[in-house]
N, CA, C and O atoms as a CHARMM CRD file, in Angstrom:
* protein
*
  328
    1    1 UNK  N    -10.18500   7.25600  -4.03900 PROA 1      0.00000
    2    1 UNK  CA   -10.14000   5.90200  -3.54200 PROA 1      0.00000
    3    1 UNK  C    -10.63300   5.91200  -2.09900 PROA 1      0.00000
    4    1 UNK  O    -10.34600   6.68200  -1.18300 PROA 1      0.00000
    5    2 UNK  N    -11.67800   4.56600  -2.14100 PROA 2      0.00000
    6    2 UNK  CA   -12.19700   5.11200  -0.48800 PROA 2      0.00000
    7    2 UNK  C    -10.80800   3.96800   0.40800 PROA 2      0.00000
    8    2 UNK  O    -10.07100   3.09300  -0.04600 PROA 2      0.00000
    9    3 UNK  N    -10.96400   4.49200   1.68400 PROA 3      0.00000
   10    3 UNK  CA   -10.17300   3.27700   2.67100 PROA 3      0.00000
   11    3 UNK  C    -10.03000   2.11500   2.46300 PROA 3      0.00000
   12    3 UNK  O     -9.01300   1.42100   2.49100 PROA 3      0.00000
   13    4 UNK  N    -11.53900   1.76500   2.14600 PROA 4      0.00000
   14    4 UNK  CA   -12.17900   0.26500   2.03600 PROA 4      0.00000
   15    4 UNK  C    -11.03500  -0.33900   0.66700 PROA 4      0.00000
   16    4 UNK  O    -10.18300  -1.21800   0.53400 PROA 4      0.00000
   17    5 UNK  N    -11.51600   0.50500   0.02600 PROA 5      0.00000
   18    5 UNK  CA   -10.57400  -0.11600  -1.64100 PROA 5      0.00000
   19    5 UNK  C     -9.29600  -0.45600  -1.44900 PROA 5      0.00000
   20    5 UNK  O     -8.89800  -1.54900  -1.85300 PROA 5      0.00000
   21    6 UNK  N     -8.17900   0.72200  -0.58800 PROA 6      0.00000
   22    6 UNK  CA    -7.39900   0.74000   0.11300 PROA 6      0.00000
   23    6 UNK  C     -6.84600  -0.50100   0.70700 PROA 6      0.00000
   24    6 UNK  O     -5.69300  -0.91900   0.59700 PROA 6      0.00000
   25    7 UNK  N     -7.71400  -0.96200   1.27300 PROA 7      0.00000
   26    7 UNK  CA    -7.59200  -1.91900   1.80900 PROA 7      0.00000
   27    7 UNK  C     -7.15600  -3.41200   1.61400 PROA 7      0.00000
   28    7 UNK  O     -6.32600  -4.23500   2.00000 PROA 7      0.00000
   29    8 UNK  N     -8.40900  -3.22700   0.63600 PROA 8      0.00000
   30    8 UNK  CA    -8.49400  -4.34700  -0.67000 PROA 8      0.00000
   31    8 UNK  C     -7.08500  -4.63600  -1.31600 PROA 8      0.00000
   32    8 UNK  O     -6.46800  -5.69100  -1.17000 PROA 8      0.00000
   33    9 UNK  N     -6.74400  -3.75500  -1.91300 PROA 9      0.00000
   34    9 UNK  CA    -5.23000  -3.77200  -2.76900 PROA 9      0.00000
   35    9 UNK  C     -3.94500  -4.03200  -1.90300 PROA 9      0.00000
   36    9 UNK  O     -2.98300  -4.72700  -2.22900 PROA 9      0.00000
   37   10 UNK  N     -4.11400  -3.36500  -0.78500 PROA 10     0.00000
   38   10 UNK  CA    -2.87900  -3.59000   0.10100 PROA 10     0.00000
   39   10 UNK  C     -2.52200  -5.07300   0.75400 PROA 10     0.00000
   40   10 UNK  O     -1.48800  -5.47700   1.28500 PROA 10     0.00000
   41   11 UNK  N     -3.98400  -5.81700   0.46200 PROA 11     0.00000
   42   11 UNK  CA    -4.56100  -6.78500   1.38600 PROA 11     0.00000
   43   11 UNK  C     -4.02300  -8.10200   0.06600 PROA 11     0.00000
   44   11 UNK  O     -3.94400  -9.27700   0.42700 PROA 11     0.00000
   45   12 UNK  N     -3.79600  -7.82600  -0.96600 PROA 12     0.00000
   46   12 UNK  CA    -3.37200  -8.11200  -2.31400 PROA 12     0.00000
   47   12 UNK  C     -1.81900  -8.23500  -2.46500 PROA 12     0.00000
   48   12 UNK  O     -1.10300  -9.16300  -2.84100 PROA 12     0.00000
   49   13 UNK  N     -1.58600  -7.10400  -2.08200 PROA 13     0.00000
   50   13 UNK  CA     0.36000  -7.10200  -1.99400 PROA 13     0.00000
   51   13 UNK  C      1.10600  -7.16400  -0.92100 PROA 13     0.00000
   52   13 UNK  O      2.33300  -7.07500  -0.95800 PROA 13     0.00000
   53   14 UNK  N      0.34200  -7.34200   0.25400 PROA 14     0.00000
   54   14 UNK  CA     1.03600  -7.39000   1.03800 PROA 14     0.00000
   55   14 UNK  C      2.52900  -8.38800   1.36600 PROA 14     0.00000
   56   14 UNK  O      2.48900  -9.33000   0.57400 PROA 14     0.00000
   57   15 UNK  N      3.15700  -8.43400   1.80700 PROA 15     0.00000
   58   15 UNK  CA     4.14300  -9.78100   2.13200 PROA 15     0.00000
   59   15 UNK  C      4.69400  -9.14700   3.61900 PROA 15     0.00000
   60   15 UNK  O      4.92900  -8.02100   4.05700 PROA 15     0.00000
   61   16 UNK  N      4.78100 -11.06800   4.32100 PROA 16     0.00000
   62   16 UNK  CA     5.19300 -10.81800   5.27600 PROA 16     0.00000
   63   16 UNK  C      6.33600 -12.42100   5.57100 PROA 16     0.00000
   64   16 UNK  O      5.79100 -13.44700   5.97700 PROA 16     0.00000
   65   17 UNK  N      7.73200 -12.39700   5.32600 PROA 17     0.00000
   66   17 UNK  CA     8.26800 -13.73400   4.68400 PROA 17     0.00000
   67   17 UNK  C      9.03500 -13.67000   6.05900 PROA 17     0.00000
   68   17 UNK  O      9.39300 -14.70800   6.61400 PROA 17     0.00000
   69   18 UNK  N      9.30100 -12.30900   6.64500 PROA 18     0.00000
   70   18 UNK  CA    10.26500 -12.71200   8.00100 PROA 18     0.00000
   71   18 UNK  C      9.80000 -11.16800   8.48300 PROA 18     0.00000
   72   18 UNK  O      9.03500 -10.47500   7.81300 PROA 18     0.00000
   73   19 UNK  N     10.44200 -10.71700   9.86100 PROA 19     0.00000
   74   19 UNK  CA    10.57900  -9.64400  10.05700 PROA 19     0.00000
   75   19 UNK  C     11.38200  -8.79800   9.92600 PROA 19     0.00000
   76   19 UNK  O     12.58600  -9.03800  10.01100 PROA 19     0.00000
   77   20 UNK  N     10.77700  -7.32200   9.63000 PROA 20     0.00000
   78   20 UNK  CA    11.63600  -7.01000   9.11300 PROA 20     0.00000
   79   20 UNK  C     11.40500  -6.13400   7.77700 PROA 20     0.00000
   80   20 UNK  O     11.76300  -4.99900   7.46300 PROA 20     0.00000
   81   21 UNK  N     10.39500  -7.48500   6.89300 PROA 21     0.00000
   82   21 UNK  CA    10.10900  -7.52800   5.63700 PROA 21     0.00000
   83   21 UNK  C      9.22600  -6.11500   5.05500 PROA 21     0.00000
   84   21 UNK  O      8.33800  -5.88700   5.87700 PROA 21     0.00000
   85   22 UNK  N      9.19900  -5.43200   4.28300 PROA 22     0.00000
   86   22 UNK  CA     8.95100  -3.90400   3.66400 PROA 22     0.00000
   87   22 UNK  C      7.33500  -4.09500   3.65100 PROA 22     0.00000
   88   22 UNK  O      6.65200  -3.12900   3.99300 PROA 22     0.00000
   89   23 UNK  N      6.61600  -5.46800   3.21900 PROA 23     0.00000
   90   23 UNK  CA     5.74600  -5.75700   2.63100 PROA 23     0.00000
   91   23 UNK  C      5.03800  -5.86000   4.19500 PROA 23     0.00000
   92   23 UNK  O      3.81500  -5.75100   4.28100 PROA 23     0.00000
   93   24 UNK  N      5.60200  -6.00600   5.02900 PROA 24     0.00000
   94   24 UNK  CA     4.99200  -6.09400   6.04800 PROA 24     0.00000
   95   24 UNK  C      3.46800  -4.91700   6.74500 PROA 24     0.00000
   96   24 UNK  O      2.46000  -5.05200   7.43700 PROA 24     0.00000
   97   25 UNK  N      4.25200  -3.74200   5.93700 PROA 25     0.00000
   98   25 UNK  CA     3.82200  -2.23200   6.49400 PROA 25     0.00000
   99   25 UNK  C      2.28400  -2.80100   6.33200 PROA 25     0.00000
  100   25 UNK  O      1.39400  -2.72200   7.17900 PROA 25     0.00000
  101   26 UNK  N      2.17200  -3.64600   4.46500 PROA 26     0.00000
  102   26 UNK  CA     0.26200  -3.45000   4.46500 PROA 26     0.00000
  103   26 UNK  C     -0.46400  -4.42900   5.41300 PROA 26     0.00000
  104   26 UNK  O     -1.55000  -4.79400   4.96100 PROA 26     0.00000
  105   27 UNK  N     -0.10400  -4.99400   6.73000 PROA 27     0.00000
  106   27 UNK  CA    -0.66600  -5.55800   7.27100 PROA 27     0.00000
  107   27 UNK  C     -1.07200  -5.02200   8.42200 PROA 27     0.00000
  108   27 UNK  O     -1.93600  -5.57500   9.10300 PROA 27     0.00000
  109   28 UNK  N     -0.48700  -3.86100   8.78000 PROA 28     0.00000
  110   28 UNK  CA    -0.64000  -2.84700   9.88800 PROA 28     0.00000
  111   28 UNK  C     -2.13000  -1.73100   9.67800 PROA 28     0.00000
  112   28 UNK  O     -2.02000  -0.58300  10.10700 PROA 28     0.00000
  113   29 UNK  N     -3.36000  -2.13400   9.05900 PROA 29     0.00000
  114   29 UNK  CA    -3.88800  -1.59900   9.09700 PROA 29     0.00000
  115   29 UNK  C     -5.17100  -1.93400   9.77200 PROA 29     0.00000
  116   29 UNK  O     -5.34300  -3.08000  10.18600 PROA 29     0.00000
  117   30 UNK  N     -6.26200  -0.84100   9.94300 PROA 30     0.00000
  118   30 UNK  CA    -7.49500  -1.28200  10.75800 PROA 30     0.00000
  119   30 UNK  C     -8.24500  -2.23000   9.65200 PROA 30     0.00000
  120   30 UNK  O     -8.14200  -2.02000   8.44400 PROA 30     0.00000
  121   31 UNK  N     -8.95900  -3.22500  10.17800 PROA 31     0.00000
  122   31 UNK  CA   -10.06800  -3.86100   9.36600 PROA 31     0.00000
  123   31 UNK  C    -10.63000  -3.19500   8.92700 PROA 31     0.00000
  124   31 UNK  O    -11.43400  -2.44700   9.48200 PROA 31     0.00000
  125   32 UNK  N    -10.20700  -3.30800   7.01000 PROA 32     0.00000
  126   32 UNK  CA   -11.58300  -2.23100   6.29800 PROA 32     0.00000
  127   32 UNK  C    -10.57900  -1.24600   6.04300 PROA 32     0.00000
  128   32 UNK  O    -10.45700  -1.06500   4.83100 PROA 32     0.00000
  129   33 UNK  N    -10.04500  -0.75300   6.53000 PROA 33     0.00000
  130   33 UNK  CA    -9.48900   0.71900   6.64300 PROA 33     0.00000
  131   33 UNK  C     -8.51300   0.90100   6.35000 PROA 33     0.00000
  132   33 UNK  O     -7.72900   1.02000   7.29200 PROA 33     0.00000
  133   34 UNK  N     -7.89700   1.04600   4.87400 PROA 34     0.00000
  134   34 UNK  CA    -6.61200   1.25800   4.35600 PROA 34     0.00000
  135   34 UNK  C     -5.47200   2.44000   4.40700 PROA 34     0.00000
  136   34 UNK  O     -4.44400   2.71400   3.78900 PROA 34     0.00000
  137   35 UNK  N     -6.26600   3.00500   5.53600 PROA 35     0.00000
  138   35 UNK  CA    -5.63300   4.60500   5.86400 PROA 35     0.00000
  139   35 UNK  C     -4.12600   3.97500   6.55200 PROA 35     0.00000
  140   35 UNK  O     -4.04300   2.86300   7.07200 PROA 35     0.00000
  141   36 UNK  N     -3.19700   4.77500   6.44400 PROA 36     0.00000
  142   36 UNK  CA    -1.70000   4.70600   7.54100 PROA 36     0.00000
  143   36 UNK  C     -2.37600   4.70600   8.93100 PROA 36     0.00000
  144   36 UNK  O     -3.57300   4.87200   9.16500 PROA 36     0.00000
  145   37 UNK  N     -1.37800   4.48800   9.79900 PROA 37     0.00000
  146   37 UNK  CA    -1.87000   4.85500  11.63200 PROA 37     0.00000
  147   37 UNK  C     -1.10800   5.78200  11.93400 PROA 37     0.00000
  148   37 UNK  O     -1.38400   6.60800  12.80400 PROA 37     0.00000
  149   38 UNK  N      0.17800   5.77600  11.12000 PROA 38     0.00000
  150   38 UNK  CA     0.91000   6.82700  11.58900 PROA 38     0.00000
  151   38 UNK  C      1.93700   7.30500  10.27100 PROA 38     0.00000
  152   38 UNK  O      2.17200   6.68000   9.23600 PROA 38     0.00000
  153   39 UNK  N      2.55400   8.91000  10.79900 PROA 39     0.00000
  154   39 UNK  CA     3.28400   9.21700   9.49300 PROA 39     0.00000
  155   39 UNK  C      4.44100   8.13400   9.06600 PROA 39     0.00000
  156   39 UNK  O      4.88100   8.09500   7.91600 PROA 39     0.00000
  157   40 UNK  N      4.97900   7.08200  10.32400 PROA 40     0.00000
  158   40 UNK  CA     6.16900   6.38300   9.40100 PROA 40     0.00000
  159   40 UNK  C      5.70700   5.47600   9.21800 PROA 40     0.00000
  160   40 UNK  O      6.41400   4.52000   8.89900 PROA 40     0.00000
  161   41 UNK  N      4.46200   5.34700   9.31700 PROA 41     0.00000
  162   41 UNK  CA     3.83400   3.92100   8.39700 PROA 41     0.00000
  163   41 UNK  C      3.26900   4.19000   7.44300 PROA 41     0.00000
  164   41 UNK  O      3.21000   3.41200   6.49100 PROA 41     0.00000
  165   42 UNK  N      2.63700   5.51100   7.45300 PROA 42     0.00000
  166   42 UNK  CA     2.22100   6.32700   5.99100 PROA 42     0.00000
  167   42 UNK  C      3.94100   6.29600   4.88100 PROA 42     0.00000
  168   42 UNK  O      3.88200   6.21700   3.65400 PROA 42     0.00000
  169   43 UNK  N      5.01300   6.35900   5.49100 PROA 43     0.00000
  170   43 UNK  CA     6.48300   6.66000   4.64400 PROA 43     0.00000
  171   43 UNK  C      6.30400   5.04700   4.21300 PROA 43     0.00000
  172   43 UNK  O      6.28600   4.71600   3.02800 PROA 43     0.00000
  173   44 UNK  N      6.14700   3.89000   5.52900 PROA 44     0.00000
  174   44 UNK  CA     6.86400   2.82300   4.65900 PROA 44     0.00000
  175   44 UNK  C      5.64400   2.34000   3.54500 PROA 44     0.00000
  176   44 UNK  O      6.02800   1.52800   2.70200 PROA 44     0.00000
  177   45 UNK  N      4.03300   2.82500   3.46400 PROA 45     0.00000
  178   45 UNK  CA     3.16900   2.16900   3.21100 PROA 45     0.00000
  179   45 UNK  C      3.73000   2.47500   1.45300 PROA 45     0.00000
  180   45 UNK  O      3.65300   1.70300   0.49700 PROA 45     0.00000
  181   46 UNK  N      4.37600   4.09900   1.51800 PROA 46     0.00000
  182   46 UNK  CA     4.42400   4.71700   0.00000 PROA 46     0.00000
  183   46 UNK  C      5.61300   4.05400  -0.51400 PROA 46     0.00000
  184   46 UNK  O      5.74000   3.91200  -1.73000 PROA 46     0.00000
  185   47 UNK  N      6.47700   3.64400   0.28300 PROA 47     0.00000
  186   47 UNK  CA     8.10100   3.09300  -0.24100 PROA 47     0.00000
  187   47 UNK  C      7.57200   1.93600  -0.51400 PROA 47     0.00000
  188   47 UNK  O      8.04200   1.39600  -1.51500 PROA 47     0.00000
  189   48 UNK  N      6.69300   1.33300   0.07700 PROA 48     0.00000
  190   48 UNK  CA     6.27900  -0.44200  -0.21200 PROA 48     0.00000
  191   48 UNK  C      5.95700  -0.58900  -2.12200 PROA 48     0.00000
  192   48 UNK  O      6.33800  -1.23900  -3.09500 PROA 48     0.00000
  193   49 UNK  N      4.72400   0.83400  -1.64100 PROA 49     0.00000
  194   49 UNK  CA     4.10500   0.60600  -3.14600 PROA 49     0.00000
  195   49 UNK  C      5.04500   1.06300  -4.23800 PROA 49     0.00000
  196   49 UNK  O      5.11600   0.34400  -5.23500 PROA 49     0.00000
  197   50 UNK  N      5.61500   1.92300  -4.19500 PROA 50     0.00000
  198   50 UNK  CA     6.52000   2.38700  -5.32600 PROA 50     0.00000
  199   50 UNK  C      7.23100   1.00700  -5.53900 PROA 50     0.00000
  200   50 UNK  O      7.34200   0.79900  -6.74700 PROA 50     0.00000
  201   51 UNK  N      7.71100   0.07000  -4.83800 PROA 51     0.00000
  202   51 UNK  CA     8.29900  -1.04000  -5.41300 PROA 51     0.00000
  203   51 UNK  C      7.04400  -2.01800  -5.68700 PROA 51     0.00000
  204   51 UNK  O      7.24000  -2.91400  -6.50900 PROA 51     0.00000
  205   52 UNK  N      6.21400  -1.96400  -5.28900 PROA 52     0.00000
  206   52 UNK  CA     5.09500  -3.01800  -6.05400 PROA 52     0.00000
  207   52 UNK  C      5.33500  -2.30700  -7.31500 PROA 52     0.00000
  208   52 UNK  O      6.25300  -2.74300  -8.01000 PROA 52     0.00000
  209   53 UNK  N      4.60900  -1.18900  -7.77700 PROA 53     0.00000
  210   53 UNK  CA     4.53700  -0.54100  -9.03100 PROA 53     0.00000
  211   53 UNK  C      5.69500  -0.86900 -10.14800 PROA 53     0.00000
  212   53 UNK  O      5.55400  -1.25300 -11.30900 PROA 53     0.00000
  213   54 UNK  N      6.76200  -0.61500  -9.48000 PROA 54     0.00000
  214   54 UNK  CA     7.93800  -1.14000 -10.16500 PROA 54     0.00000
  215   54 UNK  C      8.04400  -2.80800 -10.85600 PROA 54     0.00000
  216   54 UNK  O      8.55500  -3.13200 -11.92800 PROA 54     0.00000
  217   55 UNK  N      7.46500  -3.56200  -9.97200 PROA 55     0.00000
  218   55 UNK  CA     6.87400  -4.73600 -10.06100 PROA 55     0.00000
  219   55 UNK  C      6.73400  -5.03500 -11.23000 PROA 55     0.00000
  220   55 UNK  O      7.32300  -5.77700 -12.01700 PROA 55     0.00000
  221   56 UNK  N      5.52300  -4.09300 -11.28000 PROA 56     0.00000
  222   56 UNK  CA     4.05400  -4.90600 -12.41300 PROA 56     0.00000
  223   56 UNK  C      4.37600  -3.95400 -13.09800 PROA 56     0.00000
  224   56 UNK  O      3.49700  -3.89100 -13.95700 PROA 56     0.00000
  225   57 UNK  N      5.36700  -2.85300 -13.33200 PROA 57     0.00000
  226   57 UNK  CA     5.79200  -2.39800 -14.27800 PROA 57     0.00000
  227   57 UNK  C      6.98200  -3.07000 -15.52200 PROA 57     0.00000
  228   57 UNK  O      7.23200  -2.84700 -16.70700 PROA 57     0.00000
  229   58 UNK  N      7.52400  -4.04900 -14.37600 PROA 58     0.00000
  230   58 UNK  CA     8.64700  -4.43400 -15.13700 PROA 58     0.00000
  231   58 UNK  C      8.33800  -5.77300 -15.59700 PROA 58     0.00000
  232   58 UNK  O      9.10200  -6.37300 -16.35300 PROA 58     0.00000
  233   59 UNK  N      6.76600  -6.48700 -14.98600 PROA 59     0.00000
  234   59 UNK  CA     6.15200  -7.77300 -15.68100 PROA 59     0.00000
  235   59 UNK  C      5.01900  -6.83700 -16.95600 PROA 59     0.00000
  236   59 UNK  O      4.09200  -7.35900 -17.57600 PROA 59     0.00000
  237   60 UNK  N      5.29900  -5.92800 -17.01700 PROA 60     0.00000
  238   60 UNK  CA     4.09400  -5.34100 -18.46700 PROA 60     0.00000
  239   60 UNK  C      2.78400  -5.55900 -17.87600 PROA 60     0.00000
  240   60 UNK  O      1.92600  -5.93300 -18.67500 PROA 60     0.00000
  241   61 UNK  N      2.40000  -5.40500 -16.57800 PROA 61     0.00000
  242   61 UNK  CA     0.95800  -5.15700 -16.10200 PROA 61     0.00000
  243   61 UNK  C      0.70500  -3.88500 -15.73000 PROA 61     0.00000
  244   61 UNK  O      1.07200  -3.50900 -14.61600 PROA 61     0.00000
  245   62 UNK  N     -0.00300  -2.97000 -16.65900 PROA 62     0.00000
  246   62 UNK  CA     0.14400  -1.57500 -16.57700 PROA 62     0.00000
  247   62 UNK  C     -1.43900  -1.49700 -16.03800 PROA 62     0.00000
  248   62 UNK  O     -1.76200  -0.38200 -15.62800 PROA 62     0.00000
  249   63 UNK  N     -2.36000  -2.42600 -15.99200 PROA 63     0.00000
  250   63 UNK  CA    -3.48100  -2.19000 -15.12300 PROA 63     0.00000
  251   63 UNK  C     -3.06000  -2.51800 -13.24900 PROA 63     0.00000
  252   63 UNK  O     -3.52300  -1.79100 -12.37100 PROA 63     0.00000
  253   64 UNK  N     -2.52600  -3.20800 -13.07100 PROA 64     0.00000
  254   64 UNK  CA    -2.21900  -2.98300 -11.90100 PROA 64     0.00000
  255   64 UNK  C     -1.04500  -1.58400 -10.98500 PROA 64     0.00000
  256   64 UNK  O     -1.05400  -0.92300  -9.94700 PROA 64     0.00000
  257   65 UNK  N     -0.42500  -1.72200 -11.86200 PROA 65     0.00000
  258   65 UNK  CA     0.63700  -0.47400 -12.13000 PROA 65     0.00000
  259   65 UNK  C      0.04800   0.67700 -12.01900 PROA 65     0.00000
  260   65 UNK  O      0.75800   1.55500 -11.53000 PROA 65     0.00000
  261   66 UNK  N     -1.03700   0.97900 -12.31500 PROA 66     0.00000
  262   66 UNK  CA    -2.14800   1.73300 -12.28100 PROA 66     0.00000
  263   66 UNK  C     -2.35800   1.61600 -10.74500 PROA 66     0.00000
  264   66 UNK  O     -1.65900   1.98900  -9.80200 PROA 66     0.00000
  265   67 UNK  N     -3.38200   1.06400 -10.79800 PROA 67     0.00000
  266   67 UNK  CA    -3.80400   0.63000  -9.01700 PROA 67     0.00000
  267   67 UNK  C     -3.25100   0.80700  -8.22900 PROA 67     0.00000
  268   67 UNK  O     -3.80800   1.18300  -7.19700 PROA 67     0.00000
  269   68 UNK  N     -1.61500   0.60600  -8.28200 PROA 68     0.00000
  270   68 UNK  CA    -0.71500   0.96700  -7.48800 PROA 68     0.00000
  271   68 UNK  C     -0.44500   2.41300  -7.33600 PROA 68     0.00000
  272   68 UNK  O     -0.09900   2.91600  -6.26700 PROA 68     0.00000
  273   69 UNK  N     -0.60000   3.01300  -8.35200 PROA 69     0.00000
  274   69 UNK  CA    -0.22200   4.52200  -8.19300 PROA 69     0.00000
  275   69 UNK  C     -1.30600   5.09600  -7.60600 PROA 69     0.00000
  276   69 UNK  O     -1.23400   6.09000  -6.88400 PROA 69     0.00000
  277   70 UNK  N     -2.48800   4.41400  -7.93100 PROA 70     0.00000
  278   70 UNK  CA    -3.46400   5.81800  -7.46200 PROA 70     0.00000
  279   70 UNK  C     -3.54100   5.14700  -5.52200 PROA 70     0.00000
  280   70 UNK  O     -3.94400   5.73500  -4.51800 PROA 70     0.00000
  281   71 UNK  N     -3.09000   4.04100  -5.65000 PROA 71     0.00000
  282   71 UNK  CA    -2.84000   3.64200  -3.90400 PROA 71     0.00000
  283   71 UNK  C     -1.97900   4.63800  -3.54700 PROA 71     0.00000
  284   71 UNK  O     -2.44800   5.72300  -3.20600 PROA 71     0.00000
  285   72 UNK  N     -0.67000   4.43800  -3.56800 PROA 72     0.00000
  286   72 UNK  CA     0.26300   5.50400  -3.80600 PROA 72     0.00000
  287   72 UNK  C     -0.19600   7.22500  -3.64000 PROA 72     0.00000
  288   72 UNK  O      0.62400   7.95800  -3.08900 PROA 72     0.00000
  289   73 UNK  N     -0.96900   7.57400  -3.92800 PROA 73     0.00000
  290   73 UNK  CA    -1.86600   8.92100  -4.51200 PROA 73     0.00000
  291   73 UNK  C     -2.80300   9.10600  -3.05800 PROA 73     0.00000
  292   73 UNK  O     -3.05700  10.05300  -2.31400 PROA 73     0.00000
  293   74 UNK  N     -3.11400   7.83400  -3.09600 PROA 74     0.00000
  294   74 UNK  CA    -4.17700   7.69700  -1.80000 PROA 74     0.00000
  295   74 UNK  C     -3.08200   7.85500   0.02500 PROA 74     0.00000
  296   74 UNK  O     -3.35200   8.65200   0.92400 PROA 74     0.00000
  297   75 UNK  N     -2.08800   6.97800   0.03400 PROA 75     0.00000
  298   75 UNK  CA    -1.01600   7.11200   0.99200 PROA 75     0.00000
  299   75 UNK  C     -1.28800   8.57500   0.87900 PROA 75     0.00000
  300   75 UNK  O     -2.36300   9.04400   1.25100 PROA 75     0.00000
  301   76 UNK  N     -0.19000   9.41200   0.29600 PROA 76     0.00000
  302   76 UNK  CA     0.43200  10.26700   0.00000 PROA 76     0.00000
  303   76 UNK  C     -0.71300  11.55200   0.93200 PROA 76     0.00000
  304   76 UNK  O     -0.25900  12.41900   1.67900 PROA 76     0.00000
  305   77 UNK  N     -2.16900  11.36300   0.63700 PROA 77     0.00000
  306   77 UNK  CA    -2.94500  12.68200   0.83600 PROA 77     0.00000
  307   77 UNK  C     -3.91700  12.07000   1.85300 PROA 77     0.00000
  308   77 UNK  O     -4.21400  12.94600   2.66600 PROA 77     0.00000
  309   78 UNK  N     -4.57400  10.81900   2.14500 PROA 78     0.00000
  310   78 UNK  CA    -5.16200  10.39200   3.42500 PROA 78     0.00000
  311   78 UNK  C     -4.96800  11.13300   4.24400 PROA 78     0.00000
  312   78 UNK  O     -3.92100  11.78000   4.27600 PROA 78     0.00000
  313   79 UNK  N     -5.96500  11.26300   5.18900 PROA 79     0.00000
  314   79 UNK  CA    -5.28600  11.84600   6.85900 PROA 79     0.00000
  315   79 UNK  C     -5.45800  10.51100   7.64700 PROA 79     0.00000
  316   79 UNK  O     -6.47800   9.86500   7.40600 PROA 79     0.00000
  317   80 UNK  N     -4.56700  10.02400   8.56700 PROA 80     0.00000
  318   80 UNK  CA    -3.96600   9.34300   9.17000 PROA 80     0.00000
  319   80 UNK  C     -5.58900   8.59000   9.79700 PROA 80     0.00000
  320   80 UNK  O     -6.56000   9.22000  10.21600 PROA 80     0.00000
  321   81 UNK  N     -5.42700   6.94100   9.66500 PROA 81     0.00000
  322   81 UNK  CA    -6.17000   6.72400  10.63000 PROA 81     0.00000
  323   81 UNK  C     -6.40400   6.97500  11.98400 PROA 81     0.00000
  324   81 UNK  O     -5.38800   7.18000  12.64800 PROA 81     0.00000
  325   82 UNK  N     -8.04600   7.03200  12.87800 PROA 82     0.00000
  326   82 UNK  CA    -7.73100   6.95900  13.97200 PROA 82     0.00000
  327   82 UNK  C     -8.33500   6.26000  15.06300 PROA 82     0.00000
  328   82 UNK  O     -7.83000   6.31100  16.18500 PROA 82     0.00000
C-alpha cells in the first residue's frame, strides 16, 4: 500500500465529533501521506483501525474489512513520516 492510498482510506474513516475522539488520530497526517508522524500516533492510528475493522466486520462488509487490515498491515511496518 503506497502512503497516498493510505491516505485515501484514513481520509474515509476518519471521525472527529469532540476532542479527545480515537477517530481523530486519521486527521493528523501530511497531505497525501498516510504514514504516522510519530510512534504514538502510529499506536493510536492501529487501535483506530482495529475498531473500524470491527465495524464493517460486524455490518458484513468484508471488502472494506479487508482495506482495513491491509491499512492496519501498512501502520504496523511504515517507517514514520518525515
Amino acid at each position: 500500500m503506497t502512503p497516498s492510498r493510505a491516505y485515501i482510506i484514513a481520509s474515509q474513516w476518519g471521525s472527529y465529533m469532540h476532542a479527545g475522539d480515537p477517530g481523530a488520530c486519521f486527521y493528523g497526517f501530511r497531505l497525501d501521506d498516510g504514514r504516522p508522524k510519530s510512534e504514538e500516533h502510529r499506536r493510536s492510528c492501529i487501535a483506530y483501525t482495529e475498531r473500524c475493522e470491527h465495524v464493517a466486520l460486524s455490518q458484513g462488509d468484508k471488502r472494506d474489512a479487508g482495506e482495513l487490515r491491509r491499512l492496519r498491515r501498512f501502520f504496523e511496518t511504515t517507517e514514520l513520516a518525515t
